[in-house]
Backbone as CSV, one residue per row, in Angstrom:
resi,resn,N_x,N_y,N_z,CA_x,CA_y,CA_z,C_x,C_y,C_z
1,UNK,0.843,-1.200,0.000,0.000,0.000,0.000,0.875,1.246,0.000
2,UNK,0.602,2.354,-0.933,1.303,3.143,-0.790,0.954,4.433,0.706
3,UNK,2.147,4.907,1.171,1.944,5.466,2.315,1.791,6.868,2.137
4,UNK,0.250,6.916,1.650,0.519,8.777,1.308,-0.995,8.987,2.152
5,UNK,-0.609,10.245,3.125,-1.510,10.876,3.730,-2.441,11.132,2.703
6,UNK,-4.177,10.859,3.494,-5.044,11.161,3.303,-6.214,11.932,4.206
7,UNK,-6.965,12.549,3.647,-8.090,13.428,4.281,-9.362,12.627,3.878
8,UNK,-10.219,12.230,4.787,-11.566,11.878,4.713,-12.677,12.423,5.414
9,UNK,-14.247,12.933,4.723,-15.094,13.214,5.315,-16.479,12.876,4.852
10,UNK,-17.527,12.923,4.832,-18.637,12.685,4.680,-19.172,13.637,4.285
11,UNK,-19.738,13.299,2.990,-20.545,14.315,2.452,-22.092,13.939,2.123
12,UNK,-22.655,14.924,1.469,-24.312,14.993,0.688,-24.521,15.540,-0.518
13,UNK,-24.619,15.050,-1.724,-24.873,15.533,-2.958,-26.225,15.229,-3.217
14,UNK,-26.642,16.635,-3.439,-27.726,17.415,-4.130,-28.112,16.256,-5.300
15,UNK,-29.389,15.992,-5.351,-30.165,15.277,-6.711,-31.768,15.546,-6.674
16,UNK,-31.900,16.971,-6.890,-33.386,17.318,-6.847,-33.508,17.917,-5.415
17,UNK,-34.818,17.008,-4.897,-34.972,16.590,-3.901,-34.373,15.860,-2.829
18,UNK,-33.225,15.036,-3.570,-32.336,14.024,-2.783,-31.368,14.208,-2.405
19,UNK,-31.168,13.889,-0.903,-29.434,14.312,-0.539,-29.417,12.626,-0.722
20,UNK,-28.037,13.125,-1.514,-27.026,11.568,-1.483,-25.854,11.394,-0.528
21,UNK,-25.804,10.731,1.014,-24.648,10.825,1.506,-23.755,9.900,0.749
22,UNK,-22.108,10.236,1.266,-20.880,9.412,-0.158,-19.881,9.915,1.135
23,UNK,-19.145,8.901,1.236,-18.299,9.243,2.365,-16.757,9.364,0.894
24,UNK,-15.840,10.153,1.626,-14.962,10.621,0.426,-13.269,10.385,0.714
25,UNK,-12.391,9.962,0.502,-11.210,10.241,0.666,-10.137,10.878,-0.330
26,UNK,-9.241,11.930,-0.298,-8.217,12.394,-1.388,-7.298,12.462,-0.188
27,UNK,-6.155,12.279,-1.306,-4.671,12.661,-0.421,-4.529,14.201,-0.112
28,UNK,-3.799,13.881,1.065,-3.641,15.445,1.686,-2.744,16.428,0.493
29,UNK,-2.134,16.087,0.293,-1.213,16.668,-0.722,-1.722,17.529,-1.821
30,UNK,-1.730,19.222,-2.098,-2.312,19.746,-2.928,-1.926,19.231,-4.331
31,UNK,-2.964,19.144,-4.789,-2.528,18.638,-7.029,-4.063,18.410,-7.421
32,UNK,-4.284,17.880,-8.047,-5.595,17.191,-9.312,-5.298,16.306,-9.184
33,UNK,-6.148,15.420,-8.916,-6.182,14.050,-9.126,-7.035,13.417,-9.594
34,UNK,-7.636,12.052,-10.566,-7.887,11.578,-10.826,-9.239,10.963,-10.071
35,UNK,-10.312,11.160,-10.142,-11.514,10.590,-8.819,-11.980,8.963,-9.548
36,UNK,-12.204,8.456,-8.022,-12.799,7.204,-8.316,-14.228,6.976,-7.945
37,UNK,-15.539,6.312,-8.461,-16.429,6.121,-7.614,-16.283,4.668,-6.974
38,UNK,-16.507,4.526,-5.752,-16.661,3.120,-5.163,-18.227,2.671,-5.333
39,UNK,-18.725,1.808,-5.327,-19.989,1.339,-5.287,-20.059,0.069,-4.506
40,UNK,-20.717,0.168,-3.763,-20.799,-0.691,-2.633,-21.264,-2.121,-2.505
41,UNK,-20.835,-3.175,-1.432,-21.946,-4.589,-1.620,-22.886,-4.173,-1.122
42,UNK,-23.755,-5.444,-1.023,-25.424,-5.179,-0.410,-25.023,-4.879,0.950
43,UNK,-23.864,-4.765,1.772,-23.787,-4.564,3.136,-23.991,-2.559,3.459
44,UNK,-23.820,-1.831,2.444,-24.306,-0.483,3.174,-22.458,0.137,2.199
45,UNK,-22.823,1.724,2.401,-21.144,2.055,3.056,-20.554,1.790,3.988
46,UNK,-20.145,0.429,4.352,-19.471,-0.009,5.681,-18.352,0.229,5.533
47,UNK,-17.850,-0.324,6.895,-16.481,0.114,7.209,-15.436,-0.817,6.173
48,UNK,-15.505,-1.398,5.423,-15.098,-2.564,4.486,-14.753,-1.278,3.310
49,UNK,-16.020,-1.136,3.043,-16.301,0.250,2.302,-15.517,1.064,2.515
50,UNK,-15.360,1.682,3.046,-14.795,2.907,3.749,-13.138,2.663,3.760
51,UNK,-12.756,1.607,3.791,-11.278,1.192,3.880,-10.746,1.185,2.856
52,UNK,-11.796,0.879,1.180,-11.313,0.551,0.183,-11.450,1.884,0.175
53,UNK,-12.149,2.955,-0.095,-11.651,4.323,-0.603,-11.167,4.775,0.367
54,UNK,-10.663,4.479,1.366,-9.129,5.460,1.902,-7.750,5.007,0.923
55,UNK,-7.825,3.479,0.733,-6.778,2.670,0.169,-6.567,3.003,-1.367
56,UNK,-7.452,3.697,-2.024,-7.484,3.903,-3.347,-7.029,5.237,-3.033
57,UNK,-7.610,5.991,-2.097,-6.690,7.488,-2.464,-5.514,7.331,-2.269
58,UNK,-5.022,6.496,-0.997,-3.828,6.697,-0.445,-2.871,6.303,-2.217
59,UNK,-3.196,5.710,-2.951,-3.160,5.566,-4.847,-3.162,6.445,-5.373
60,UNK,-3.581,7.711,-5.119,-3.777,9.150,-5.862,-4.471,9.072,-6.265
61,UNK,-5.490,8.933,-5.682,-7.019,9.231,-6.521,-7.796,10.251,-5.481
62,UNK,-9.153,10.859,-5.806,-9.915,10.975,-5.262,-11.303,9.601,-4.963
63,UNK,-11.482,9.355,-4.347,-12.431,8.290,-3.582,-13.930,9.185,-3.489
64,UNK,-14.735,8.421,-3.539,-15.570,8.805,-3.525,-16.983,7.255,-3.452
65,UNK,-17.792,6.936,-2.005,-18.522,5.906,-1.929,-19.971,6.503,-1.627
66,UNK,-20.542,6.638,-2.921,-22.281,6.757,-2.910,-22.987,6.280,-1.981
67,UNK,-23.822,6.235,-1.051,-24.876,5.295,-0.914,-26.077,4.856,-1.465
68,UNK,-25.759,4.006,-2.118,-26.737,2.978,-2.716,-28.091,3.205,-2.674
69,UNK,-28.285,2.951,-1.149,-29.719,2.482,-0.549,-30.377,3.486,-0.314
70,UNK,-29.436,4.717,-0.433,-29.975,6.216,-0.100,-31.330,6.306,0.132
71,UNK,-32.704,5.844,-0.816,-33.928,6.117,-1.273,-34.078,5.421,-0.472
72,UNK,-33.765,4.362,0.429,-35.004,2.993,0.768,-34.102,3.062,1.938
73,UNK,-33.153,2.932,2.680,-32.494,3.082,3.891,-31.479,3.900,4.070
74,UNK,-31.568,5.237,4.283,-30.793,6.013,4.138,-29.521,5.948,5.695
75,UNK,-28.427,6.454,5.469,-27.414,5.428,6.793,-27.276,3.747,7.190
76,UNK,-27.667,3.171,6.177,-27.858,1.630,6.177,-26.376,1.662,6.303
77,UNK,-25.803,0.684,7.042,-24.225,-0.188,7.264,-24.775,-1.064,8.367
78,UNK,-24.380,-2.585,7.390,-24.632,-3.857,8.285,-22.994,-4.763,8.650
79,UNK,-22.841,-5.578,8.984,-21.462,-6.425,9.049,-22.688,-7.778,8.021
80,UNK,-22.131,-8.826,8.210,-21.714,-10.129,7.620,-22.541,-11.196,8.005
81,UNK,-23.636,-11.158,8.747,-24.560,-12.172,9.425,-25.319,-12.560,8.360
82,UNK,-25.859,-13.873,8.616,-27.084,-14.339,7.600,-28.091,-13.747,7.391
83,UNK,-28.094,-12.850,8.526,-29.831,-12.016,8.046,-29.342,-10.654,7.969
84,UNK,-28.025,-9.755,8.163,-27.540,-8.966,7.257,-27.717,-9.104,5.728
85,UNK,-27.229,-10.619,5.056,-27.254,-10.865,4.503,-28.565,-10.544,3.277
86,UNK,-29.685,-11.204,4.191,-31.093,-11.107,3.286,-31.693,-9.769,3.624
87,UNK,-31.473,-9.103,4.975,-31.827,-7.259,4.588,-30.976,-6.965,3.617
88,UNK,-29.935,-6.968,3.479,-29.029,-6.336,2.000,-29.525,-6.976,1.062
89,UNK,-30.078,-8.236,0.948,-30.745,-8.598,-0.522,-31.807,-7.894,-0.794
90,UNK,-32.658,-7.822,0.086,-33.646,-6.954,0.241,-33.681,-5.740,-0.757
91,UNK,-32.867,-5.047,0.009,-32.978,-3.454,-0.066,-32.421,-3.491,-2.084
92,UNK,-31.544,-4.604,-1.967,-30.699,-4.259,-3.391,-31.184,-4.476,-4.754
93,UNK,-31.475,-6.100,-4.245,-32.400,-6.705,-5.567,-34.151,-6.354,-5.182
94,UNK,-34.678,-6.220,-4.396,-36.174,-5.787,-4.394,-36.285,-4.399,-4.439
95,UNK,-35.743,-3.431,-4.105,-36.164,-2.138,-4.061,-35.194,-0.976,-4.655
96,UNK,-33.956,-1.380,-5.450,-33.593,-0.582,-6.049,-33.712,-0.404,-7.779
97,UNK,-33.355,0.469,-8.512,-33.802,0.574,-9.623,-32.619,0.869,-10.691
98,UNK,-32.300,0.157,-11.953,-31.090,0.502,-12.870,-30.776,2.262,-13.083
99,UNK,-32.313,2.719,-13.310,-32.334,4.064,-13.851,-32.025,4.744,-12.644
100,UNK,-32.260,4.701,-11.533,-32.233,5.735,-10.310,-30.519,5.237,-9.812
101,UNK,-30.312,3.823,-9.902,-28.764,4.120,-9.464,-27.582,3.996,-10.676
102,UNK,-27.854,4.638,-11.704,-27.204,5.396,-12.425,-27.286,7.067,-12.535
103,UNK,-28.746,7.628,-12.049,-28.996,8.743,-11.849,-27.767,9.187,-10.531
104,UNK,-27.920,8.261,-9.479,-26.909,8.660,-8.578,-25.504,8.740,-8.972
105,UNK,-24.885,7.550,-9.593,-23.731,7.745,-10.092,-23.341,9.409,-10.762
106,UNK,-24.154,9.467,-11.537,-24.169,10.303,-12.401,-23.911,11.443,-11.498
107,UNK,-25.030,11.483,-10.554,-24.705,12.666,-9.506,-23.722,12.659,-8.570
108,UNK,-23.126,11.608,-8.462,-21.652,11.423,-7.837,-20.032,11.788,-8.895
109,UNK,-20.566,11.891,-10.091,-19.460,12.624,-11.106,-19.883,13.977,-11.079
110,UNK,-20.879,14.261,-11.044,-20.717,15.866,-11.170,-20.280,16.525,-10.089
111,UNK,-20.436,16.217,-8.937,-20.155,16.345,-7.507,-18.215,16.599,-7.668
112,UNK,-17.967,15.225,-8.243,-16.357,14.805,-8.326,-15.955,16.610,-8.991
113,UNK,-16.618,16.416,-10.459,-16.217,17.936,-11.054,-16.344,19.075,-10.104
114,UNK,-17.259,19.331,-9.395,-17.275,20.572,-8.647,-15.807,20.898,-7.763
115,UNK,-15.255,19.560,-7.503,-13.756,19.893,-6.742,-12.588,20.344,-7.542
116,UNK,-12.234,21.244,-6.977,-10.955,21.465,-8.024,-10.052,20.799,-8.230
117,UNK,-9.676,20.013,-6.992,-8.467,19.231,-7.129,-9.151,18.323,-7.523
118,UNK,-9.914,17.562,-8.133,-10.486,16.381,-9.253,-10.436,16.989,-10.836
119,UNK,-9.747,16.033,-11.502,-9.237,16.150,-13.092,-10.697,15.260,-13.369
120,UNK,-11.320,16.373,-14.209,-12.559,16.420,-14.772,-12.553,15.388,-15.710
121,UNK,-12.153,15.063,-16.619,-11.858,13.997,-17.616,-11.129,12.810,-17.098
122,UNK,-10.889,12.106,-15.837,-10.364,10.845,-15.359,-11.030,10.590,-14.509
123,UNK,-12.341,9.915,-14.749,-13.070,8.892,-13.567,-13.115,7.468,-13.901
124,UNK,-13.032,6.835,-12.968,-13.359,5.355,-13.144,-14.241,4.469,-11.925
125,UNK,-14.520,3.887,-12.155,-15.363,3.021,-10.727,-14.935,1.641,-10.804
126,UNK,-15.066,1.765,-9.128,-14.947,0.224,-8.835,-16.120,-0.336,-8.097
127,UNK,-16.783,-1.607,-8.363,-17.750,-2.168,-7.145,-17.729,-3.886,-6.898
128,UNK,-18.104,-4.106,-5.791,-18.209,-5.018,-5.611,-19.504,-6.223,-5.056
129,UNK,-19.502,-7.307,-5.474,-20.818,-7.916,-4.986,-21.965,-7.063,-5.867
130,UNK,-23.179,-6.433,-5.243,-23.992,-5.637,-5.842,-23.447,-4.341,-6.318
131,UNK,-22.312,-4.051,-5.862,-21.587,-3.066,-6.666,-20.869,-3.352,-7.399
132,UNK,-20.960,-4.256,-7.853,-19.842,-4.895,-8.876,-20.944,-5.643,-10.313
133,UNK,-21.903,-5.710,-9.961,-23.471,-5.725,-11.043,-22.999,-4.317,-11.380
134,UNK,-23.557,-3.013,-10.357,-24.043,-1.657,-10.572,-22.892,-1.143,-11.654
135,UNK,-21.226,-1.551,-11.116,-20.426,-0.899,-11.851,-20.312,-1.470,-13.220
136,UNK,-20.813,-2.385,-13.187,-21.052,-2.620,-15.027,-22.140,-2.175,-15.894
137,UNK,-23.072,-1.433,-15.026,-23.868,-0.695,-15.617,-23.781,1.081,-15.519
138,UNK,-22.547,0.824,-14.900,-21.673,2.609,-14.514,-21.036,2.536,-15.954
139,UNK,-20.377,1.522,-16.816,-19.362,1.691,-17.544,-19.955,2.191,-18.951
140,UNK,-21.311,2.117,-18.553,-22.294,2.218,-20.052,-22.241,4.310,-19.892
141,UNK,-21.741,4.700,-18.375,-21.463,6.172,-18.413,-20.661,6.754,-19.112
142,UNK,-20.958,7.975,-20.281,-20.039,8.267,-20.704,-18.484,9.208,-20.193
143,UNK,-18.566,9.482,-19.198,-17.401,9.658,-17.973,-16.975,8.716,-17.853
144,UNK,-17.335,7.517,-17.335,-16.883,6.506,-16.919,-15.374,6.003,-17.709
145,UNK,-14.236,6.259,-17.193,-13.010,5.941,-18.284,-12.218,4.253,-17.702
146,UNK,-13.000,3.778,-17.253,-12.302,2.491,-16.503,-13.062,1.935,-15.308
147,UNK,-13.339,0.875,-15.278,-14.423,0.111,-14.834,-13.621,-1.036,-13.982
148,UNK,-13.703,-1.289,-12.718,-13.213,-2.556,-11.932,-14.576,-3.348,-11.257
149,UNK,-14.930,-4.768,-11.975,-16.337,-5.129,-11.598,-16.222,-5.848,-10.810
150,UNK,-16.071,-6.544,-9.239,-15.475,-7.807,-8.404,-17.289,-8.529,-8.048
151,UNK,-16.950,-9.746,-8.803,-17.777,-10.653,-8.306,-19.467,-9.786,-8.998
152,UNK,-19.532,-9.682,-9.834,-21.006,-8.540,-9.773,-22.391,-9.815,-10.552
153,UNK,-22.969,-10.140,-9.548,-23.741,-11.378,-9.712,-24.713,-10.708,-10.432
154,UNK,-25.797,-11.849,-11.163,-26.906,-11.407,-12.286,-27.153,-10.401,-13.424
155,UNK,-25.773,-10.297,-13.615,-25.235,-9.813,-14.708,-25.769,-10.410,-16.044
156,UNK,-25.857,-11.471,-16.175,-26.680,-12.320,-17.136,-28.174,-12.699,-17.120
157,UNK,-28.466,-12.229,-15.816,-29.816,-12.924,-15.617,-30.856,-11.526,-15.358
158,UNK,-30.115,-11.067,-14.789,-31.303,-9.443,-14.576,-30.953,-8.742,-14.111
159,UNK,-31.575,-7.242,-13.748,-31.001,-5.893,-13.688,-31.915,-5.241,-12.210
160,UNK,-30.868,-4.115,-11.791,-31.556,-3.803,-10.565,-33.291,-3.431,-11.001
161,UNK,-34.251,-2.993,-10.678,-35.702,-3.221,-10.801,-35.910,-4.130,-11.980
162,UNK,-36.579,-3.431,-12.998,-36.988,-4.904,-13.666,-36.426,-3.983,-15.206
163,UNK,-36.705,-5.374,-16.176,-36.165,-5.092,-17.682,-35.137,-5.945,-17.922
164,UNK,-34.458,-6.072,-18.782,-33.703,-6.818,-19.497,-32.433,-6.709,-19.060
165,UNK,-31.893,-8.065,-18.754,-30.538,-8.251,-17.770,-29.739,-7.157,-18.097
166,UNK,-28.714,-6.685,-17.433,-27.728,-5.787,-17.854,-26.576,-5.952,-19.095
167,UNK,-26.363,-7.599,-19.078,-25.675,-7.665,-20.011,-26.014,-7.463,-21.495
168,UNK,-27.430,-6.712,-21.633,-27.857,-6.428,-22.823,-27.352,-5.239,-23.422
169,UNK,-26.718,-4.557,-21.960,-26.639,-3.331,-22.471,-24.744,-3.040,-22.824
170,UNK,-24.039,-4.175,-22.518,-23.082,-4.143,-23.096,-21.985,-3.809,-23.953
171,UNK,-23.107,-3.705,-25.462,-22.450,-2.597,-26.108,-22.115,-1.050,-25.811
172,UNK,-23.130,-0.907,-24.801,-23.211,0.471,-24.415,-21.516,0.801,-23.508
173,UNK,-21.366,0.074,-22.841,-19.879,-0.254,-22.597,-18.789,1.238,-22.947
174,UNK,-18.431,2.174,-22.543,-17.211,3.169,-23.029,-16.268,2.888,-23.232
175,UNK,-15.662,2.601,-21.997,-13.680,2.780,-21.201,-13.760,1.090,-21.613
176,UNK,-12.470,0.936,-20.153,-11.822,-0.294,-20.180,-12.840,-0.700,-19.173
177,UNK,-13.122,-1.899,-19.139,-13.646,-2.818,-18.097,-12.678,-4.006,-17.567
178,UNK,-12.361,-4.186,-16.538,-11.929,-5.167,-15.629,-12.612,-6.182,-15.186
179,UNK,-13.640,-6.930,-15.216,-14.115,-8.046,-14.409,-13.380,-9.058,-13.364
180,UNK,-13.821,-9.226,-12.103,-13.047,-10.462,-11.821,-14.270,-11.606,-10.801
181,UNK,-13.801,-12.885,-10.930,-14.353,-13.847,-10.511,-13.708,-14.623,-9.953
182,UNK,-14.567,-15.525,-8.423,-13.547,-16.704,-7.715,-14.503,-17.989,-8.750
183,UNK,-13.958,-18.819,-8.743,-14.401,-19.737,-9.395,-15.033,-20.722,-8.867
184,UNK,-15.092,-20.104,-7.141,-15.825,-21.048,-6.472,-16.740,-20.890,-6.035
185,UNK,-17.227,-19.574,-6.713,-18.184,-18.902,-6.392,-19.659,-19.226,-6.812
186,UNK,-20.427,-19.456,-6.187,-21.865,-20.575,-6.634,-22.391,-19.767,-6.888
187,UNK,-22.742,-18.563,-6.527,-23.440,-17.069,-6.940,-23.811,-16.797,-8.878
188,UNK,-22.182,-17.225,-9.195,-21.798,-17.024,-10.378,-21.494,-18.044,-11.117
189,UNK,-22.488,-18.895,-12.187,-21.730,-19.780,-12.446,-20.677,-19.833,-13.318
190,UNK,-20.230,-20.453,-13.688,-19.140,-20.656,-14.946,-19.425,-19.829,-16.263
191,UNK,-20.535,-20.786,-16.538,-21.230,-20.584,-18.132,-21.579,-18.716,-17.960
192,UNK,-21.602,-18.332,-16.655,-22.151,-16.817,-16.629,-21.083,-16.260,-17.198
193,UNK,-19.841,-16.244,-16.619,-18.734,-15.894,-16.636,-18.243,-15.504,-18.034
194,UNK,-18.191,-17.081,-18.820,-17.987,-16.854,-20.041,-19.108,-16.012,-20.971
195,UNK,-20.030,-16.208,-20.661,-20.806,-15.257,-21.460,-20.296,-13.916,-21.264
196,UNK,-20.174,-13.090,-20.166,-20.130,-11.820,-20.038,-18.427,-11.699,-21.134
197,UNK,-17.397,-12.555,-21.211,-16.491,-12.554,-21.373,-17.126,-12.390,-23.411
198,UNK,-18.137,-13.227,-23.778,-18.326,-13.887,-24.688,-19.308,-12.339,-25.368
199,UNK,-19.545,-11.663,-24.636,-20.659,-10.416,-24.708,-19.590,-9.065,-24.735
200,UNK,-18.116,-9.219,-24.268,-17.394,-8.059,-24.276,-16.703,-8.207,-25.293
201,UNK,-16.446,-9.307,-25.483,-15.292,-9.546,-27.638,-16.690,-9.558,-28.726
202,UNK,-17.410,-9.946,-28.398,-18.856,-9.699,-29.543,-19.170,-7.890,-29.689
203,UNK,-18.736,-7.587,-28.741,-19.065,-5.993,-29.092,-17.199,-5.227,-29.069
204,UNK,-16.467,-5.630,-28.736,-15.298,-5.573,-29.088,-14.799,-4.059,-28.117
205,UNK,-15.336,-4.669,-26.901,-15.364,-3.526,-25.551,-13.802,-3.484,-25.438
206,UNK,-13.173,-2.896,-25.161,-11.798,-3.073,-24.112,-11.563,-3.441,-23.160
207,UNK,-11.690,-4.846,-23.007,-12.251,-5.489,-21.315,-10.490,-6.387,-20.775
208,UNK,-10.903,-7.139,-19.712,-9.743,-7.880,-18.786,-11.101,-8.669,-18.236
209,UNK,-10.372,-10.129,-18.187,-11.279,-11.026,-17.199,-10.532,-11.758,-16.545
210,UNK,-11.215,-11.746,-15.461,-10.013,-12.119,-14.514,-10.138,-13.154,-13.367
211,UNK,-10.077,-14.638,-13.889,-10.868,-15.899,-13.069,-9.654,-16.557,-11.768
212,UNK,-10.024,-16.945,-11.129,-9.506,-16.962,-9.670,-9.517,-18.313,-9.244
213,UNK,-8.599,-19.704,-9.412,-9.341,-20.598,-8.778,-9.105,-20.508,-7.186
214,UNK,-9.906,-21.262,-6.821,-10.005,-21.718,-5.519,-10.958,-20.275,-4.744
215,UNK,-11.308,-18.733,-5.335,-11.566,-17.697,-4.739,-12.855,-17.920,-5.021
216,UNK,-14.204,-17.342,-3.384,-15.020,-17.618,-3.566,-15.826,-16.506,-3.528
217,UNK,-17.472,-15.814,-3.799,-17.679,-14.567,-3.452,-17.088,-14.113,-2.473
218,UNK,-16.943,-13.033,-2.588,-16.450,-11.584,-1.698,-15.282,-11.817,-1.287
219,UNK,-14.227,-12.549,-2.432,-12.420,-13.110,-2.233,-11.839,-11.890,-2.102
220,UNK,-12.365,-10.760,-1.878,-11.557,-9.706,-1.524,-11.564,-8.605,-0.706
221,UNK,-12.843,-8.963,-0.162,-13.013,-8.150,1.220,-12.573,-9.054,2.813
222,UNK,-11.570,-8.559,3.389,-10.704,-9.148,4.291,-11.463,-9.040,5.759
223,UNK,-12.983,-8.541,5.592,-14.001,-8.450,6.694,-14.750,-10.142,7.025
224,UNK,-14.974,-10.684,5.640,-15.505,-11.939,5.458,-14.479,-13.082,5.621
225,UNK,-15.455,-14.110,5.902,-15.142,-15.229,5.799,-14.309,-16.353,4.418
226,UNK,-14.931,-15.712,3.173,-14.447,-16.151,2.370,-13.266,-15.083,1.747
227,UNK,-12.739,-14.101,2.429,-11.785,-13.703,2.181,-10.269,-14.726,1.491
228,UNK,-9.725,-14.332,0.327,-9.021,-14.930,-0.147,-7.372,-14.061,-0.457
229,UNK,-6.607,-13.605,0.747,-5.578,-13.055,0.378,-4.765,-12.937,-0.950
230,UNK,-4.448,-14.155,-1.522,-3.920,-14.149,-2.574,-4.381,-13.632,-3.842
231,UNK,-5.466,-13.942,-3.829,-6.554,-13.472,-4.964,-6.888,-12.389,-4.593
232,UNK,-7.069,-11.672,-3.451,-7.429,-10.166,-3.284,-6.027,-9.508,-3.532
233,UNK,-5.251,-9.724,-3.160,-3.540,-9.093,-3.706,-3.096,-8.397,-4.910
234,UNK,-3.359,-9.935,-5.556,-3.202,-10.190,-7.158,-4.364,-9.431,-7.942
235,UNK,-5.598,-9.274,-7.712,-7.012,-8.162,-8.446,-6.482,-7.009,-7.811
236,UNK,-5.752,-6.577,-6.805,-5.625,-4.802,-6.556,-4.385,-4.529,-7.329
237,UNK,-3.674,-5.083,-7.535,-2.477,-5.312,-8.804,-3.170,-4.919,-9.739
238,UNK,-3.899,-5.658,-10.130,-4.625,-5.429,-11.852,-5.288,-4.519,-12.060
239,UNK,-6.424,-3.695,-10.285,-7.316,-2.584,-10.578,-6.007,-1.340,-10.532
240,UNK,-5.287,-1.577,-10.177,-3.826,-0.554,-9.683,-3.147,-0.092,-11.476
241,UNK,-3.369,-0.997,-12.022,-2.666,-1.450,-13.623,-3.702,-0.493,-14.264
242,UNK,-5.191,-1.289,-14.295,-6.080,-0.663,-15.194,-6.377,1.126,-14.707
243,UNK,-6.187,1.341,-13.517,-6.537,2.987,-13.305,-5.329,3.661,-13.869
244,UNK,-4.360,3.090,-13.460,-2.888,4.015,-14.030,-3.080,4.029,-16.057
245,UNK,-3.388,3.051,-16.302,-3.209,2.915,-17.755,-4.546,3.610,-18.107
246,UNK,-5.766,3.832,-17.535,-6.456,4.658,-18.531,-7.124,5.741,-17.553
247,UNK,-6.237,6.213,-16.950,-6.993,7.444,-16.364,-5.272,8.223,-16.375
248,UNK,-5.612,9.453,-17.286,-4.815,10.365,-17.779,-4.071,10.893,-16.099
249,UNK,-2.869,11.567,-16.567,-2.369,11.995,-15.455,-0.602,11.368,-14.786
250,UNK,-0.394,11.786,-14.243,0.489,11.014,-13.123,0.513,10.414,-11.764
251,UNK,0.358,9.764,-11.694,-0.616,9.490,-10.001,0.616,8.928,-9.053
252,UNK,1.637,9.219,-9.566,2.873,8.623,-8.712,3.128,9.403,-7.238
């Protein structure tokens, strides 16, 4: 990890009627930097959350973690229990919507622009679990310059509220996309895998796929149980690769 002071605080972005809280981290160090959006699992902006965008600024980025659930549980953060589990299914797959959490995204880049020290033309997102669905439907943003998707289930099968799975929208696709998968992951099967792989050379996206044996959902959050060191190591290597290579700048 690189050791560069950072500043973090909690914010609220304006969407109409809607405050969006997004907890935020940039390095202390005056310059422009490059902003990231995080997008969260079904567990909330938790502290899991919250660790990965300190760890990405301490990278030279600006950080930046939406909340999701904003509309339907606003301050939602759960830990890891079985019935954490099915309230976060809840809130994610029953009551959220493709169009409204891209509306947020959306309102989480303009937000990014309003800072000065954020380079207006270099965003990328990362998500995981249900943020890792959402961020493949972030990449269809035209901001969006680089995409890191970990584990992002029903990608093939269906989309946050209802309509036609996400992977339809594929072509829509901008930047680079990253995908990654544990292979032991029952969430996701195989045949899914390759399709999405089989759906990014059919439209001739600029993608990375990135299969894991022995790694199972959520192989890279070090809060869980199925945490997988090696495989979480080796994917922050590759999201570390893909932000430097397509988000303009120097981030050294």
């Amino acid at each position: 990890m690189t050791d560069r002071a950072i500043d973090t605080t909690s914010v609220n972005m304006t969407q109409g009627e809607l405050q969006i809280a997004a907890y935020i981290a940039k390095p202390s160090a005056p310059g422009s930097y490059p902003g990231v959006v995080v997008l969260q699992e079904i567990f909330g902006v938790n502290s899991h959350i919250r660790e990965v965008t300190e760890r990405i600024a301490r990278e030279g980025y600006v950080a930046i973690a939406p909340a999701l659930f904003q509309r339907i549980a606003p301050g939602f953060e759960t830990g890891y229990t079985p019935l954490d589990v099915e309230v976060g299914k809840k809130y994610a797959w029953g009551q959220t919507k493709a169009s409204e959490l891209l509306a947020d995204i959306q309102t989480t880049i303009n937000y990014l622009k309003t800072l000065s020290y954020v380079k207006h033309n270099s965003v990328a997102c990362i998500g995981f679990c249900f943020g890792g669905h959402v961020a493949y439907l972030a990449a269809t943003l035209p901001d969006i310059k680089a995409t890191a998707s970990f584990y992002g289930a029903r990608i093939t099968t269906a989309t946050p509220g209802s309509g036609e799975p996400t992977i339809n929208r594929t072509r829509e696709i901008k930047g680079t996309i990253a995908v990654f998968f544990g292979m032991e992951d029952a969430s996701i099967p195989l045949e899914q895998v390759d399709t999405i792989e089989s759906e990014l050379e059919k439209y001739k996206i600029s993608h990375h796929v990135f299969r894991y044996d022995g790694a199972d959902h959520g192989f890279f959050c070090d809060h869980r149980a199925s945490y997988n060191p090696v495989a979480a190591a080796d994917a922050w290597e590759k999201v570390k690769q893909l932000f430097t290579q397509q988000l303009s700048g120097d981030n050294s």
